[in-house]
C-alpha positions as CSV (number, residue, x, y, z in Angstrom):
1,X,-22.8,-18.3,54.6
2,X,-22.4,-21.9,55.4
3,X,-20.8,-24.3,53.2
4,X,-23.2,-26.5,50.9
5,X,-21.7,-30.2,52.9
6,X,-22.6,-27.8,56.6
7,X,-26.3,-27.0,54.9
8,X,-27.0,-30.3,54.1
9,X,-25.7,-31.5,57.7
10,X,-27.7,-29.5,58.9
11,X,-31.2,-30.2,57.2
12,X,-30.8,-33.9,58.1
13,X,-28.8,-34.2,61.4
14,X,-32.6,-33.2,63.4
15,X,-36.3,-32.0,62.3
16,X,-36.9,-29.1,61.1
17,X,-40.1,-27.4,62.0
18,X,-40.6,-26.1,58.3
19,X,-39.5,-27.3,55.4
20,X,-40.2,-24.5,52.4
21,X,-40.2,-25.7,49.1
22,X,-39.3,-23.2,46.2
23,X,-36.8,-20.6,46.3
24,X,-38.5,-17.4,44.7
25,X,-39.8,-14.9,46.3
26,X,-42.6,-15.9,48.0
27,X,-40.3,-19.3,49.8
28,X,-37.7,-17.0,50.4
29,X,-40.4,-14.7,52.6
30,X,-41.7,-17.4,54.3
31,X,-38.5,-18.6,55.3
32,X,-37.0,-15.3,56.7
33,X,-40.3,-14.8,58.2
34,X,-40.3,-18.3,60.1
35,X,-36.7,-18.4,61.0
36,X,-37.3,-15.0,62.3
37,X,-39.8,-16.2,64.8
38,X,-37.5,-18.9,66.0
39,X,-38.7,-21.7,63.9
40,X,-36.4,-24.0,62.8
41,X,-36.1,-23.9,58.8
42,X,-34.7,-25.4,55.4
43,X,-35.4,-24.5,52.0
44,X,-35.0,-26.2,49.0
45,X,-34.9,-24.9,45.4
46,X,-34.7,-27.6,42.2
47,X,-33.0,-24.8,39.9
48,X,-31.1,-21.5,41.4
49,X,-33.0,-19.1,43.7
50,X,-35.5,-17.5,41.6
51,X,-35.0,-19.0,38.4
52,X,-39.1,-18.7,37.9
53,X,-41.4,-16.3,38.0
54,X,-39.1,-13.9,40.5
55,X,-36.6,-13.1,37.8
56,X,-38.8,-12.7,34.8
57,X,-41.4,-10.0,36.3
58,X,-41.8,-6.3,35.1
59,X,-39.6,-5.4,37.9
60,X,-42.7,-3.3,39.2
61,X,-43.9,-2.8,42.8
62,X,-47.7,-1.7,42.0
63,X,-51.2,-1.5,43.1
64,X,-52.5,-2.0,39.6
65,X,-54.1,0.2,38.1
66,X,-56.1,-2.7,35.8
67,X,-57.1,-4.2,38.7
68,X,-58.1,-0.9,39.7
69,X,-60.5,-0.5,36.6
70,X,-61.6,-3.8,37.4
71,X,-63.2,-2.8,40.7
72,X,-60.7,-5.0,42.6
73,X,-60.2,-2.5,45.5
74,X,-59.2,-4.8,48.4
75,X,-56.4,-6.2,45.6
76,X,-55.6,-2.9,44.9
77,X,-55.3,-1.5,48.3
78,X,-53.5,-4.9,49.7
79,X,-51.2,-4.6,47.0
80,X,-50.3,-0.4,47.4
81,X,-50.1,-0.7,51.1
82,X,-47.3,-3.5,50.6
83,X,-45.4,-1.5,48.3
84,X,-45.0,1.0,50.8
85,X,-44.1,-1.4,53.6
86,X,-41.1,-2.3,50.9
87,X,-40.0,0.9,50.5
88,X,-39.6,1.3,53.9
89,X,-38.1,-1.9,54.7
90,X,-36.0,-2.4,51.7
91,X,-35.9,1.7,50.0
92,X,-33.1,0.2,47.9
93,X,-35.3,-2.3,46.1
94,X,-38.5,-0.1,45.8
95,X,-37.5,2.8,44.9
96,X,-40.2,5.9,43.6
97,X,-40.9,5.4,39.9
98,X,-43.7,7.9,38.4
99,X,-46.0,6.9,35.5
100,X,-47.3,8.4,32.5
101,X,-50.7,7.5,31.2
102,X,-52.0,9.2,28.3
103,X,-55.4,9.6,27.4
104,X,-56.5,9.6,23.3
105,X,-59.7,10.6,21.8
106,X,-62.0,7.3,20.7
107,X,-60.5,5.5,23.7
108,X,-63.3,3.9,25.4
109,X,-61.7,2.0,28.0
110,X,-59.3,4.7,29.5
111,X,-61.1,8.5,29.7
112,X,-58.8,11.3,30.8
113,X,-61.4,12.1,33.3
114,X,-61.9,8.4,34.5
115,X,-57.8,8.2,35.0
116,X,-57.9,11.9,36.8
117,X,-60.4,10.0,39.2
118,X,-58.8,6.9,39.1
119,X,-55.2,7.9,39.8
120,X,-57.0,10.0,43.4
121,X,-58.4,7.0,44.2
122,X,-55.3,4.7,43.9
123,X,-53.5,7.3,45.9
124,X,-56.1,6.9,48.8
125,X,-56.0,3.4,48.9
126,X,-52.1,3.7,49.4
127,X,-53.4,5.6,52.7
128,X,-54.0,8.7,51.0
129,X,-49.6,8.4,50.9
130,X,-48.5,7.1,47.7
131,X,-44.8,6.9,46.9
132,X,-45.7,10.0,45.3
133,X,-48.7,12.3,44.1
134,X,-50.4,11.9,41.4
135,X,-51.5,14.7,39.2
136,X,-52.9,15.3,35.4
137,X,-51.3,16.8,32.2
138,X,-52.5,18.6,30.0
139,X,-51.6,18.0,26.1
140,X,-48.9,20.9,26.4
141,X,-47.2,19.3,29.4
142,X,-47.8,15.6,28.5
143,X,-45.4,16.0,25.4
144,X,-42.7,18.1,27.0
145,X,-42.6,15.3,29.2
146,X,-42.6,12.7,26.4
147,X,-41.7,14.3,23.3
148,X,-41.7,10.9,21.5
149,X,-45.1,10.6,22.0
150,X,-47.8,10.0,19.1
151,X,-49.8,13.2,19.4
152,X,-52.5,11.9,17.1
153,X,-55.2,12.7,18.9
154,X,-54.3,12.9,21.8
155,X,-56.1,14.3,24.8
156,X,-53.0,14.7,27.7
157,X,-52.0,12.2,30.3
158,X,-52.1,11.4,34.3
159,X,-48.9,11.3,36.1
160,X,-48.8,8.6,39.3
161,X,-46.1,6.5,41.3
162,X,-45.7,2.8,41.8
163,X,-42.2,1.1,42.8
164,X,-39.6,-0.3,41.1
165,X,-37.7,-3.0,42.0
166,X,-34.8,-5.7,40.9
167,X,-37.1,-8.6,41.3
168,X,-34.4,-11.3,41.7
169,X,-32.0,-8.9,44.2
170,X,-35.2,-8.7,46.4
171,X,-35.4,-13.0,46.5
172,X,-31.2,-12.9,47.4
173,X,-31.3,-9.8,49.8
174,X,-34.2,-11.7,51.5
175,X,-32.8,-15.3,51.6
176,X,-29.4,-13.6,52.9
177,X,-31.7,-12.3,56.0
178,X,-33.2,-15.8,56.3
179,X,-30.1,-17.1,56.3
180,X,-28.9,-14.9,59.1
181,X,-31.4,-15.7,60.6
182,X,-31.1,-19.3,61.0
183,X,-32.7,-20.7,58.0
184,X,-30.9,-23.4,56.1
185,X,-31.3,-22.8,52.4
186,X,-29.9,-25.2,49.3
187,X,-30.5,-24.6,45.2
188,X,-29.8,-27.0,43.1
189,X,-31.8,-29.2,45.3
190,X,-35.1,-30.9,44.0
191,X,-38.2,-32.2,46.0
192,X,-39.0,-35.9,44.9
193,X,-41.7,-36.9,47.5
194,X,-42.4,-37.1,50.9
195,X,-44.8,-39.4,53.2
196,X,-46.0,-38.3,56.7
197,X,-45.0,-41.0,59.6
198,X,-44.1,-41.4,63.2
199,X,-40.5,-41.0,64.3
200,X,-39.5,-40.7,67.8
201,X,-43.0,-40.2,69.2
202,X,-43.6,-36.9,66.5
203,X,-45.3,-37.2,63.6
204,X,-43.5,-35.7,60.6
205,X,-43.1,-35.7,57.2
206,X,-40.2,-37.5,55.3
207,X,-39.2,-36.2,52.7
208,X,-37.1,-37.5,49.7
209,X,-35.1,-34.8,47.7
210,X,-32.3,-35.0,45.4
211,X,-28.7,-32.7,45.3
212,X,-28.8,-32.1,41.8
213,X,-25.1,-31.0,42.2
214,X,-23.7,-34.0,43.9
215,X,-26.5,-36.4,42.1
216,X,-27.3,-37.7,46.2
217,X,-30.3,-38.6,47.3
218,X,-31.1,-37.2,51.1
219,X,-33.9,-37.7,53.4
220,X,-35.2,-34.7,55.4
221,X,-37.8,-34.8,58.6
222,X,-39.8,-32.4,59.1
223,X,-42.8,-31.2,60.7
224,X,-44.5,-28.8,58.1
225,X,-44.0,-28.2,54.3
226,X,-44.8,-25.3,53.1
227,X,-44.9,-25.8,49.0
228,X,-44.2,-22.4,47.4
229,X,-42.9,-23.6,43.8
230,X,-45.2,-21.0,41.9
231,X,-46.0,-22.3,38.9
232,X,-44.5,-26.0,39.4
233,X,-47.2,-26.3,42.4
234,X,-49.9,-28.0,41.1
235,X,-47.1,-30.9,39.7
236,X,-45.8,-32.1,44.1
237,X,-47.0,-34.6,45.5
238,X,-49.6,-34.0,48.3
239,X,-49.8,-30.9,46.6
240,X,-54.2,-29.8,46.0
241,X,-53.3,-26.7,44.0
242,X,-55.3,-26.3,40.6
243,X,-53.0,-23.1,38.4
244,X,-53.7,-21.6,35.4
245,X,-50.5,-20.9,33.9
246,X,-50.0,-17.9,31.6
247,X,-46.7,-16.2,30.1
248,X,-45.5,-12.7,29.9
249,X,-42.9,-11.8,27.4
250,X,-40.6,-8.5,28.0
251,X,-38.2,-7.4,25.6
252,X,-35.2,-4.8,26.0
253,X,-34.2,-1.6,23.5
254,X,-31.6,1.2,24.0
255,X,-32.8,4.3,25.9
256,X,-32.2,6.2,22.9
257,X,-34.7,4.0,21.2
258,X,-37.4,4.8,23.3
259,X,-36.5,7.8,25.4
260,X,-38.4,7.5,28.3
261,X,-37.4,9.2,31.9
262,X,-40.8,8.2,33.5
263,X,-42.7,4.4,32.9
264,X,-44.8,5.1,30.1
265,X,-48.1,2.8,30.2
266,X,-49.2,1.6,26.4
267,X,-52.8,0.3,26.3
268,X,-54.1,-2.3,23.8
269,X,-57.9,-2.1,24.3
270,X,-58.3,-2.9,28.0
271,X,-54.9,-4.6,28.6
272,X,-51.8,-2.3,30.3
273,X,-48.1,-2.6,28.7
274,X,-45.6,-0.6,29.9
275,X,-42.6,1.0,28.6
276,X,-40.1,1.3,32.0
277,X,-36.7,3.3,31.6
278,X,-34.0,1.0,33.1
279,X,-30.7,2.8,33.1
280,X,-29.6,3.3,29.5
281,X,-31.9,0.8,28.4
282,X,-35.7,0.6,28.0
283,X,-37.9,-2.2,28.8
284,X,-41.1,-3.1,27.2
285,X,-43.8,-5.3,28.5
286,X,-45.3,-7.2,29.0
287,X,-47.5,-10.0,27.1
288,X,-50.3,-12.2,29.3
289,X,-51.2,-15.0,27.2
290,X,-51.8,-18.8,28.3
291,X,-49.3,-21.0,28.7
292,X,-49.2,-25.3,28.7
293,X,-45.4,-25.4,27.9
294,X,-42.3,-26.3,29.8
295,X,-42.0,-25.3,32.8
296,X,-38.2,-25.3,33.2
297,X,-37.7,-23.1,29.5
298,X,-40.0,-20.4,29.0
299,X,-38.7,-18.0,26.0
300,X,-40.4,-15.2,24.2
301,X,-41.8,-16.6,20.8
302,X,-41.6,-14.3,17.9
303,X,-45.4,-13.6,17.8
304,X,-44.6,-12.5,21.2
305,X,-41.6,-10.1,19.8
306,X,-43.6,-8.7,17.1
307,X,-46.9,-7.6,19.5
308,X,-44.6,-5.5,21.4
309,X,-42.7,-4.3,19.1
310,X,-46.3,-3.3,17.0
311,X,-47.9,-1.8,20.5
312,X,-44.3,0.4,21.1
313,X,-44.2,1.8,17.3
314,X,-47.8,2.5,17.8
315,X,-46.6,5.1,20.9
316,X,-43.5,5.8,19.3
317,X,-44.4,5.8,16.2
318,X,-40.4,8.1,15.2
319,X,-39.0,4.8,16.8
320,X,-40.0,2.4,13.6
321,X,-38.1,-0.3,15.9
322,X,-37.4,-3.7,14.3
323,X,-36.2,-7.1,15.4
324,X,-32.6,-5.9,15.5
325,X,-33.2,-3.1,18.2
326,X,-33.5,-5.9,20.9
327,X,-30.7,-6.9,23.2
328,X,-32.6,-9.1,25.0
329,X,-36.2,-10.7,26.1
330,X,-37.2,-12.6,28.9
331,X,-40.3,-15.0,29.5
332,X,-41.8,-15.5,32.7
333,X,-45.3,-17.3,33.6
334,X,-47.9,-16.5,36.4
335,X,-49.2,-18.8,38.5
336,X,-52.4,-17.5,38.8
337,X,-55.3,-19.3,40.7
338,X,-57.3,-21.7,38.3
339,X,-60.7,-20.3,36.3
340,X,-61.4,-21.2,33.1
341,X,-63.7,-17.9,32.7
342,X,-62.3,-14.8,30.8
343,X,-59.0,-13.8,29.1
344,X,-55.8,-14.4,31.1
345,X,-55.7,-10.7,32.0
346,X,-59.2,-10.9,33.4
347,X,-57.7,-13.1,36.3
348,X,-57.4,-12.6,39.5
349,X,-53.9,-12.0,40.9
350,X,-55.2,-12.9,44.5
351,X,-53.2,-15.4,46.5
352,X,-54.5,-18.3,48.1
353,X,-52.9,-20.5,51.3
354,X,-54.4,-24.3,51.9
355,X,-54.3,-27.2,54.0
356,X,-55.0,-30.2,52.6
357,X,-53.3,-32.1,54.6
358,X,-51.9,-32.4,58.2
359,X,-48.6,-29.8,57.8
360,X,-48.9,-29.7,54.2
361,X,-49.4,-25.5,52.7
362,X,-49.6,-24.9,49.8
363,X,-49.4,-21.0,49.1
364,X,-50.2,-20.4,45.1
365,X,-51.0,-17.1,43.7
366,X,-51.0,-13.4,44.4
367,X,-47.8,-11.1,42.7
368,X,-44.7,-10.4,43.7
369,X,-45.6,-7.0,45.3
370,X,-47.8,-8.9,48.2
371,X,-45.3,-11.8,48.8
372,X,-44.6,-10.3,52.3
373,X,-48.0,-10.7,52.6
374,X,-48.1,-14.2,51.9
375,X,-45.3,-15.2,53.5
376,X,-46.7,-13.4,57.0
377,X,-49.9,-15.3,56.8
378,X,-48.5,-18.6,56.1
379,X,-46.5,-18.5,58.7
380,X,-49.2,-16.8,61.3
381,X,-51.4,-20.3,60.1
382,X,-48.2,-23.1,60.4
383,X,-46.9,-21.4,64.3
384,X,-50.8,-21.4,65.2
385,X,-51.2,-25.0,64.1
386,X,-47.4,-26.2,65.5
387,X,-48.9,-25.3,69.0
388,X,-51.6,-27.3,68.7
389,X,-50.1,-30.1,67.8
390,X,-47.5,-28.9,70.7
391,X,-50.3,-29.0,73.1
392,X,-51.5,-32.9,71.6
393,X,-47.8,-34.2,72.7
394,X,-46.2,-34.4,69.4
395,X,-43.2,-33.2,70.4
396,X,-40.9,-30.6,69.6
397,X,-40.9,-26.6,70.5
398,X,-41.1,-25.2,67.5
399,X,-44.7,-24.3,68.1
400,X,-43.3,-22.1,71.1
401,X,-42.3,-19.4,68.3
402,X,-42.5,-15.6,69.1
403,X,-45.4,-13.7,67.5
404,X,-44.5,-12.1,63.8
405,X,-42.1,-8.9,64.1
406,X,-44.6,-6.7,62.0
407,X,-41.2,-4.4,62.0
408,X,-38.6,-6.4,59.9
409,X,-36.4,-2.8,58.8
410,X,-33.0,-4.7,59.5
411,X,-34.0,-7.4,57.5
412,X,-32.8,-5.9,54.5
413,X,-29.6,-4.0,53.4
414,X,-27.0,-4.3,50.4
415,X,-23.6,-5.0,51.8
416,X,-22.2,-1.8,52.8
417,X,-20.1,-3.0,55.5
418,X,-16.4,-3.3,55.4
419,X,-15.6,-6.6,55.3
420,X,-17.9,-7.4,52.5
421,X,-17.1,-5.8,48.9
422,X,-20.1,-3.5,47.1
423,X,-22.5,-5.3,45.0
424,X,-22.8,-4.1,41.7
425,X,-25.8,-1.9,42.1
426,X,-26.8,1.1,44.0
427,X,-30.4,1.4,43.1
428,X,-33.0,-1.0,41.8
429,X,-31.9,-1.1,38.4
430,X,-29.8,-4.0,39.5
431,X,-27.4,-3.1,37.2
432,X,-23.1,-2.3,37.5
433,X,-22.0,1.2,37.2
434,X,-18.8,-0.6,36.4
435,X,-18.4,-1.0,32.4
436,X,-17.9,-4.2,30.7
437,X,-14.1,-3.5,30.9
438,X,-13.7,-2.9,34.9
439,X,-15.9,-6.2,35.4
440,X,-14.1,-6.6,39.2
441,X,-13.1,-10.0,40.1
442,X,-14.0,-9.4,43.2
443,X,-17.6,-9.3,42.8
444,X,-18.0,-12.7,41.2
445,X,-16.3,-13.7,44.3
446,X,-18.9,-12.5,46.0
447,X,-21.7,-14.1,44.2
448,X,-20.2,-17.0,44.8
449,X,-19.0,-17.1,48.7
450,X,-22.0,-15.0,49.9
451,X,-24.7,-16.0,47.3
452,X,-25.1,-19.3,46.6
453,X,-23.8,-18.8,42.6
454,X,-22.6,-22.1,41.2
455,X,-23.4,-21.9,37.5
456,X,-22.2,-19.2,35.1
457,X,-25.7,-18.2,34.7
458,X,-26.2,-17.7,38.3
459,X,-23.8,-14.7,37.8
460,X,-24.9,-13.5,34.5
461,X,-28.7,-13.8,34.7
462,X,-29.7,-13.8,38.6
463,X,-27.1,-12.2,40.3
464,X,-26.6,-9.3,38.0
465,X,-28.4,-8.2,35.0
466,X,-25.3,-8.7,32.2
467,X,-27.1,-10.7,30.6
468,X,-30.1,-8.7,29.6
469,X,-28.5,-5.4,29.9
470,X,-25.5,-5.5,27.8
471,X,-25.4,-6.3,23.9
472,X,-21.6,-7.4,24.6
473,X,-22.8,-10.3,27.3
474,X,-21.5,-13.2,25.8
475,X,-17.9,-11.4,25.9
476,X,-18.4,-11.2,29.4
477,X,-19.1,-14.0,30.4
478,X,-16.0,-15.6,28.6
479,X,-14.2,-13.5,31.4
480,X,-16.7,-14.5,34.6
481,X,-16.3,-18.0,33.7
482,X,-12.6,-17.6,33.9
483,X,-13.3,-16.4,37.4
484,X,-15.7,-18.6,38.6
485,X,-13.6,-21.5,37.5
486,X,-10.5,-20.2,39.3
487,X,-12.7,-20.0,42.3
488,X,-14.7,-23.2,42.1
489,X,-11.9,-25.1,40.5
490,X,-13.6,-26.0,36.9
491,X,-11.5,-28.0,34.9
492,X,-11.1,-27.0,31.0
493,X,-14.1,-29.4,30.2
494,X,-16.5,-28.1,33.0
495,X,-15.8,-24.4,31.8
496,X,-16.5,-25.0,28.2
497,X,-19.8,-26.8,29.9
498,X,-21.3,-23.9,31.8
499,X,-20.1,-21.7,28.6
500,X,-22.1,-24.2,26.4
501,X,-24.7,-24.1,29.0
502,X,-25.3,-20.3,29.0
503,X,-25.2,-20.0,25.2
504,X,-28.3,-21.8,24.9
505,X,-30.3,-19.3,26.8
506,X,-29.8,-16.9,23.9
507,X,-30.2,-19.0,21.1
């Protein structure tokens, strides 16, 4: 990975032909996608990659079976047919996880027999090949398979597949590919403005953007923007994007709390939670409510807290869990397309990609399951519209770019080679088979060499899961800012800064 003084060299010693602003999921597709087609690329992220919205998901790779009851097929089906393009690209981060829905007398919104037709149907619009097959449950079989399961009533259950997925892994492993790719990536790096001119004969944008890190101001040329900043779009310049902004709230419990081997799915009238087993730990989620807060420090209120908590003990009702059996929460918002109709559920999580002005995108919407998706057809519109402006003399052969690879397999892959060390996960869970005591050095090395990890929280929120996984976290992070500052050179006062710094995201 090149140094932070060679990547900003590089983003101002020439043009780029994109410039992608926001470093979640869906600027971190478009970026691998564009540097994969030859293009040359930067990206720039005001906070750490995936601080947003692409760290504080569900973690789930889905369809959507609301949207299914909706009668939002061609969401549905664009959404299931992506998941399986993941699996196949990256199995690691989309791995099989099977659901349980259970069906209780007096229910009007979810029938058995409208989930044993619904859950056939979801299957066919995966291709008629989900991730795997669905089938129903009896009562009998539905509590052997969750014995902690209110019976009251009811009726038995459907058993289907969606993915699950570490959603922030999935924005690293894919900016790693971009990287290798080409692409010149920077966090800590904030978009300020930009004005579109004529500089050696080519018309470009220039735009202004701030090191956060080295508090320097840069200028960057460029001849398209791509603004993929989620829910900060609407707030760029130049940007036309009109979001309605709403929060969802997941909280963590033991396992043992809520015993679940399979993603249970909770219903409060029509809206879906879920309960989703995550190594010894259970997460539960998630709220959809609308937001108008700050943007940079979404939390979980305790309204929020308590609703789950209520909807949980009313599923598990032997649980009786309280305010003390959570280990952690985290608060997320969408950054759905505007409509001032309906509840926030009621939305649509389509995506939308618009020019509103000469190389200006903005990309807005959709989930993170379609983001490949997204990213391919903002890229198909900026190469289509860099050879035109090829063809009109503007200069440059970026426009020139190959055709999409509609087969990006070796895009993806943890590091299993020799000369780089094992990241702390083997599956989706995101999470160290090490214990708390074995924390390796060696790792947090990694994280920072080969990941772009600066801040202590980098490490502990983004880069692993410590921070939400174990009840200990704050011990361990004492010890991974012991490392990071040996490696980074932190003086005493800079490590009791970041230490400081992380302590206020669990107060």
């Amino acid at each position: 990975m090149p140094s932070r003084p060679q990547t900003l060299e590089s983003l101002t010693t020439s043009p780029l032909d994109l410039l992608v602003i926001g470093g979640g999921i869906v600027g971190a597709g478009i970026a691998r996608d564009a540097a994969m087609r030859g293009l040359r690329v930067g990206l720039v992220e005001q906070h750490d990659f995936a601080f947003g919205t692409s760290s504080r998901s569900s973690r789930l790779l889905h369809g959507g079976m609301r949207y299914l009851a909706q009668g939002r097929l061609g969401l549905v089906r664009q959404a299931s047919i992506e998941k399986k393009i993941l699996h196949l690209i990256a199995p690691h981060l989309a791995e099989p996880l099977p659901f349980i829905f259970p069906a209780y007398a007096g229910d009007r919104h979810w029938r058995l027999w409208q989930l044993k037709i619904g859950v056939k149907l979801y299957d066919l619009l995966c291709g008629g090949r989900n991730l795997g097959r669905s089938e129903w449950l009896n009562l009998r079989k539905t509590l052997n398979q969750v014995p902690t399961l209110n019976p009251t009533r009811l009726k038995g259950a459907v058993r289907y597949y969606d993915g699950f997925t570490n959603d922030a892994r999935l924005v690293l492993d894919t900016l790693r590919s971009a990287s290798r790719h080409g692409a010149h990536l920077l966090n800590y790096c904030r978009f300020e403005n930009a004005e579109r001119k004529q500089h050696d004969g080519m018309s470009l944008w220039i735009c202004q953007l701030r090191d956060s890190l080295a508090e320097k101001a840069f200028l960057v040329r460029t001849r398209a923007v791509a603004n993929a900043t989620g829910p900060w779009a609407h707030g760029l310049p130049h940007s036309a994007v009109n979001l309605r902004l709403t929060k969802g709230v997941h909280i963590v419990v033991d396992r043992d709390r809520i015993p679940v081997q399979d993603a249970l799915v909770m219903t409060e009238g029509q809206r879906i939670l879920f309960a989703i087993p995550w190594g010894k730990r259970t997460i539960l989620g998630t709220t959809d409510t609308d937001y108008t807060g700050s943007l940079d420090d979404v939390r979980a209120a305790p309204d929020d807290i308590r609703y789950l908590l209520e909807v949980a003990n009313r599923f598990f009702p032997n649980a009786r869990l309280g305010q003390s059996d959570v280990i952690s929460t985290w608060a997320g918002l969408r950054p759905l397309i505007a409509s001032s109709n309906g509840t926030p559920s009621d939305i649509s999580r389509a995506h939308e990609i618009r020019c509103p002005e000469r190389g200006w995108w903005d990309v807005a919407g959709g989930k993170l399951t379609t983001y490949r998706l997204m990213a391919e057809e903002t890229v198909d519109q900026i190469v289509n519209w860099l050879k035109k402006e090829a063809g009109r003399g503007s200069g440059g052969e970026g426009g020139t770019a190959a055709p999409s690879t509609r087969d990006p397999r070796p895009a993806f892959s943890l590091c299993r080679t020799a000369d780089e060390p094992l990241l702390p996960a083997d599956d989706a869970t995101g999470v160290s088979a090490i214990s708390p005591p074995e924390l390796s050095h060696m790792l947090v090395e990694h994280y920072v060499r080969s990941e772009w990890a600066v801040h202590l929280d980098d490490v502990m929120v983004r880069r692993t899961s410590w921070h939400y996984y174990f009840p200990e976290a704050q011990q361990m992070a004492e010890r991974v800012a012991d490392w990071m500052g040996e490696l980074l050179g932190w003086p005493p006062e800079i490590r009791g800064a970041e230490l400081e710094r992380y302590q206020r995201l669990r107060t």
